[in-house]
BABA-866122 format. One record per residue: x, y, z of N, C-alpha, C in turn; residue in three letters. Coordinates in steps of 0.1 Angstrom, whole numbers, plus 5000, padded with zeros to 4 digits. Layout:
// BABA-866122
XYZXYZXYZALA
...
// end
This chain:
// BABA-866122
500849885000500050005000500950125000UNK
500650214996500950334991500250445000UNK
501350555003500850675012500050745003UNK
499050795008497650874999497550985009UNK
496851095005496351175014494651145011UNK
494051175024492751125025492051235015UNK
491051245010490151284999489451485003UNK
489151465015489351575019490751685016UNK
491551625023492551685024493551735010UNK
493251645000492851664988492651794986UNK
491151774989490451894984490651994987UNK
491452015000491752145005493052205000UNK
493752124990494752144981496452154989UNK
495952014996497351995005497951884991UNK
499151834993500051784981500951674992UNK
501851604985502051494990503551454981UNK
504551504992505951404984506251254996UNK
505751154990506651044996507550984994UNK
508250905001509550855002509150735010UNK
510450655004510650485007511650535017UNK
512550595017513450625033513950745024UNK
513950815038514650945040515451025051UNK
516051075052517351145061516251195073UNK
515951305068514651375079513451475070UNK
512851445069511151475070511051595070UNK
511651665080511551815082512751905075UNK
513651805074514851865066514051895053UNK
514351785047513151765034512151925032UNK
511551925042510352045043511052155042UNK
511852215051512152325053513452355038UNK
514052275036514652275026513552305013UNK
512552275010511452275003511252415004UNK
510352505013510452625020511052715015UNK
512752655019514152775013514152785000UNK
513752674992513352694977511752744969UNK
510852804977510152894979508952814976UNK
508852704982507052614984506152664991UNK
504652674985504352774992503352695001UNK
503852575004502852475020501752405016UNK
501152385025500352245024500952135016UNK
501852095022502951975017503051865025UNK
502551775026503151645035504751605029UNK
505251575036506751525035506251345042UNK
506551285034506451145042507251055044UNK
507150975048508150825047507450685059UNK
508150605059508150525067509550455071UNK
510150545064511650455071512250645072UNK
512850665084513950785080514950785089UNK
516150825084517950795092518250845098UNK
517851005099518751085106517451185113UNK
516251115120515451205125516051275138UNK
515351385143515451475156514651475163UNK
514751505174513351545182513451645187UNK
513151655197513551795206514751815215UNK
515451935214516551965219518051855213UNK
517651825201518551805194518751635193UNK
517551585200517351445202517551375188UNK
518251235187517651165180516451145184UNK
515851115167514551015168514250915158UNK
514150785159514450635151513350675147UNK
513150585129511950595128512350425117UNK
512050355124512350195121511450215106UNK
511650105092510350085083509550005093UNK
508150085091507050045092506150145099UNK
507050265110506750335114506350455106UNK
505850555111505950655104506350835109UNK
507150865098507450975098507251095084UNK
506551185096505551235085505451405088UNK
506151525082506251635081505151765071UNK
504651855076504051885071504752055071UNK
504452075058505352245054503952345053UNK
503752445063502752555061502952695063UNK
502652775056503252885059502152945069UNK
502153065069501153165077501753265083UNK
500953375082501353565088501353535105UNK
500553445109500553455124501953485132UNK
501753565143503253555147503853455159UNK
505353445160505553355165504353295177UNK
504253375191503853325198502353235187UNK
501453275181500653195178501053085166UNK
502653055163502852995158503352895168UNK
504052905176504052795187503252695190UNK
502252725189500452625196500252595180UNK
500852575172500652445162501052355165UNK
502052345182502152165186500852105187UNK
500352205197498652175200497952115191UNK
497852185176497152175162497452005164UNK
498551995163498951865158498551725167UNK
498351795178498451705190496751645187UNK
496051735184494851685183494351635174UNK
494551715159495151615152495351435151UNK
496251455155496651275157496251195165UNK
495951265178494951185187493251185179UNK
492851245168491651215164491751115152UNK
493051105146493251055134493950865143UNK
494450865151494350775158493150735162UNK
492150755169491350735170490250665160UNK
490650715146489750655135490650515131UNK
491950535127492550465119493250375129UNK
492850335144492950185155491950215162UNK
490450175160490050235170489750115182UNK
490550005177490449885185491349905196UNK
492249965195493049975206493050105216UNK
491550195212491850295215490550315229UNK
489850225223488250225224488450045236UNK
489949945236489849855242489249865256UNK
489349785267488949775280490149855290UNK
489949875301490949935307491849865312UNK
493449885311494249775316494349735335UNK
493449815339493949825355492449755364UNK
491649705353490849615359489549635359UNK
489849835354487749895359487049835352UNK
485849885352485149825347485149985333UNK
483849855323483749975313484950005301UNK
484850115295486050115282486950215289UNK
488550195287489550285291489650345281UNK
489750475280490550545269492150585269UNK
492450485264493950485262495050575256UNK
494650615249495250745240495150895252UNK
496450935253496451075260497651165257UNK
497251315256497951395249499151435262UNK
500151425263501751505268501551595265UNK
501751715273502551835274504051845271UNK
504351925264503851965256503751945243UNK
504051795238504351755222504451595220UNK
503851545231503651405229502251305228UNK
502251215224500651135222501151015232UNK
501150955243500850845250499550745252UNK
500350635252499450505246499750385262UNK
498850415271499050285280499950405290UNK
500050535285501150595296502650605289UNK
502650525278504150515274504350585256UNK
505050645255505650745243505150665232UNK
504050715224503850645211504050755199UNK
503950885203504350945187504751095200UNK
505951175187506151305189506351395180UNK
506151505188505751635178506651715178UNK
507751755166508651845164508151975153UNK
508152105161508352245153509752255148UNK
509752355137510352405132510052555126UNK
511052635123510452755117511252855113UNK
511052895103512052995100511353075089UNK
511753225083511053295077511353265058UNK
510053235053509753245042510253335030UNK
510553305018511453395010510653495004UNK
509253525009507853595009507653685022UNK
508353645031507753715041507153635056UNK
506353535046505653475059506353375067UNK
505853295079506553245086506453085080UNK
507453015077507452875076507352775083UNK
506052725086506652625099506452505090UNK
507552395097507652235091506652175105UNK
506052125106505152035118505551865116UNK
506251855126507051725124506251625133UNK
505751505125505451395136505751245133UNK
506351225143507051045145505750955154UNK
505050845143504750805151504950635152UNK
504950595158505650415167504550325160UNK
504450285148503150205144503750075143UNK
504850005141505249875143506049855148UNK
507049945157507949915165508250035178UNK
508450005182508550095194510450065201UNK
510950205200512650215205512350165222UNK
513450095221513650045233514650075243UNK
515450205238516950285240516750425249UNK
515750435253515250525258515150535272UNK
515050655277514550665287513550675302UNK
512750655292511150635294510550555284UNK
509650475290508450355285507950405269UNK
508350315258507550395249506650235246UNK
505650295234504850175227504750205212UNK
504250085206503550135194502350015190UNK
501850025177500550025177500449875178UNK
501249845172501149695165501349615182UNK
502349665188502849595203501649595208UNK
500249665210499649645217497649645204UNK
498049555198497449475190496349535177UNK
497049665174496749745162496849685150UNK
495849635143496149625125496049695120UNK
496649835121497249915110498349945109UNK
498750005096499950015088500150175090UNK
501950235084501550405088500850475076UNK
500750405066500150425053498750465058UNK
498050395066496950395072496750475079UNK
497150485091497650625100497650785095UNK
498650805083498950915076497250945072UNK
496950895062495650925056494750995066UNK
494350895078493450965087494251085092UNK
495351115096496051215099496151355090UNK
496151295077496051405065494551475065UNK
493451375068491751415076492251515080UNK
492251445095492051505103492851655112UNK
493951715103494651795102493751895094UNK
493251855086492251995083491152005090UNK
490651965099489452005109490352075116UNK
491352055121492452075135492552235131UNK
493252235115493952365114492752435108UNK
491752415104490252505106489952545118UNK
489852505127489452505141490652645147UNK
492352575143493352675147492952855141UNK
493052855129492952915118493653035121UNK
494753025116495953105117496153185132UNK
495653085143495853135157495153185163UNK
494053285151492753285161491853225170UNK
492253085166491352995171491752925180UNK
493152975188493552865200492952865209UNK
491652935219490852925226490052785218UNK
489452735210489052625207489752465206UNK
491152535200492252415199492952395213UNK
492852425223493152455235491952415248UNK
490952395243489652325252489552195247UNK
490152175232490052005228491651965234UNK
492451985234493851925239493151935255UNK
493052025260492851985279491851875278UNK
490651845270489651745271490951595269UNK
491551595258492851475258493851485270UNK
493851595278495451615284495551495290UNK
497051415296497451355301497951395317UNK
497151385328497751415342497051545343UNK
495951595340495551715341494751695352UNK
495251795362494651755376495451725386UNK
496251615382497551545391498751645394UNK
499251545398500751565407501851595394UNK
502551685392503451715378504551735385UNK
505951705381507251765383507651815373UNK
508551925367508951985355510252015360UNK
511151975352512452015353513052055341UNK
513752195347514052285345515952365340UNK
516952335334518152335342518252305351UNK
518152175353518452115370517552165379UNK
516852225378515952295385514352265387UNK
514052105398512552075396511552205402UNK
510552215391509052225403508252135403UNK
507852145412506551975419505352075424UNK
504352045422502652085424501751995414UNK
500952085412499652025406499252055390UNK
499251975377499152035365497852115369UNK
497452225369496152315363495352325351UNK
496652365341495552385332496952415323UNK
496352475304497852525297496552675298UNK
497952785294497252915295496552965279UNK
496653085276496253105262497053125252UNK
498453095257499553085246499852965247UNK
499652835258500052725255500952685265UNK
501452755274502052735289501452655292UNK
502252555303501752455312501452515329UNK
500452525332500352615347500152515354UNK
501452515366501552455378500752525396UNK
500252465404499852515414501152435424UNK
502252525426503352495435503052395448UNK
503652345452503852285465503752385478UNK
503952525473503752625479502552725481UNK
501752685467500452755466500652825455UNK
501652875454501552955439501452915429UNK
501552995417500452955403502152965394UNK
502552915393503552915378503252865367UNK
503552965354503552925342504752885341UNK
504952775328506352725324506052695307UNK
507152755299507252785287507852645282UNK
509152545291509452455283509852405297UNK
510352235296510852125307510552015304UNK
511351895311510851785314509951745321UNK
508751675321507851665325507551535329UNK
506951545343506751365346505451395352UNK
504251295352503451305357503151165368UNK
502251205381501951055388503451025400UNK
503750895400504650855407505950885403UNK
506150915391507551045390507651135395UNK
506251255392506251335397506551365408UNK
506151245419506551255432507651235441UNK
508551175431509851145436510851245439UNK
511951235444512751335448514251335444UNK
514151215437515251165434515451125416UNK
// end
């Protein structure tokens, strides 16, 4: 099977370069960009060598997985270019949702009764499956040979294999008994990215794309630690603000916003060590 963009998405005159393997996805895009593309471009693959993540991370993307970049321009300015992690986040947790809904929609692993919903969105750029890392979300951006702002919207997601090099629990789809392929995945993803970025609509909209990510949030309510340059805070996740901050309620009572960190939620959170 062959990567497609789903029929909508089509129609909204997004375009599609695939690849059997590639270096990086977003390289690819933004390179695209510098030679003056003017977006709505999927960059795809299923195998890629030299992916990134955040803060300079590798990120594997084994064949079978998928890795999948998307090139858009827009006038918005940075701050409302930022919360297109969000765009994305919801996104893929709705396009997940279509394209496994067997594993999404399964029973709960901890014994309740009733359906668990498995799928939950990371602060600030991850989709968690069972609690453990199943896709991430990488920005990029730089200015347009027009003017406007380029962003590449990078997403890895774990559909047949899941890295085991890491340092935190990851999964992916197939480990926990998904028959789909990323060929499969993408499509609903290519969907469901135009409801997302309708809903966004060049930033005005993050009061809407910002009440659907807290409905998915992962730990919203709980115990959070965020580390910082060496530097933890421990309290209570609250809420994200209207630029997309994560707001903590301190151990102390006060209210902190935090722009970027590591983030643990639950019995990490609580540790001290």
């Amino acid at each position: 099977m062959a990567f497609t963009l789903g029929p909508d998405a089509r129609s909204a005159g997004y375009r599609l370069a695939a690849f059997d393997e590639i270096g990086s996805t977003n390289a690819e895009a933004l390179a695209r960009a510098r030679a003056g593309d003017g977006g709505r471009l999927w960059v795809v693959s299923d195998r890629q060598t030299a992916g990134r993540g955040r803060r300079g991370n590798a990120w594997s993307t084994e064949r079978g997985n998928l890795a999948a970049s998307l090139l858009t321009l827009t006038t918005a300015d940075a701050p409302a270019v930022a919360t297109l992690g969000f765009v994305a986040g919801i996104a893929l947790d709705a396009a997940l949702r279509r394209a496994a809904p067997e594993v999404v929609a399964s029973i709960a692993l901890d014994g309740a009764t009733g359906s668990g919903d498995r799928i939950a969105l990371k602060w600030p750029n991850d989709v968690l499956l069972d609690g453990a890392k199943l896709a991430g979300i990488l920005l990029e951006a730089e200015r347009a040979p027009d003017g406007r702002m380029a962003v590449v919207v990078g997403i890895g997601v774990n559909v047949r294999h899941a890295p085991t090099d890491l340092p935190y629990p990851a999964a992916s789809l197939a480990g926990l008994g998904a028959a789909v392929d990323a060929e499969a995945v993408f499509a609903a993803l290519s969907e469901c990215w135009c409801d997302a970025a309708a809903a966004w609509d060049d930033g005005r909209g993050f009061p809407t794309v910002r009440a659907r990510w807290l409905a998915r949030a992962s730990g919203l309510g709980g115990v959070v630690a965020v580390r910082i340059d060496g530097e933890v805070t421990r309290g209570v996740f609250e809420t994200i603000d209207e630029t997309g901050r994560l707001v903590v309620r301190t151990e102390s009572g006060a209210r902190r916003t935090i722009t970027a960190g590591e983030v643990h939620f639950g019995a990490a959170g609580t540790a001290r060590t």
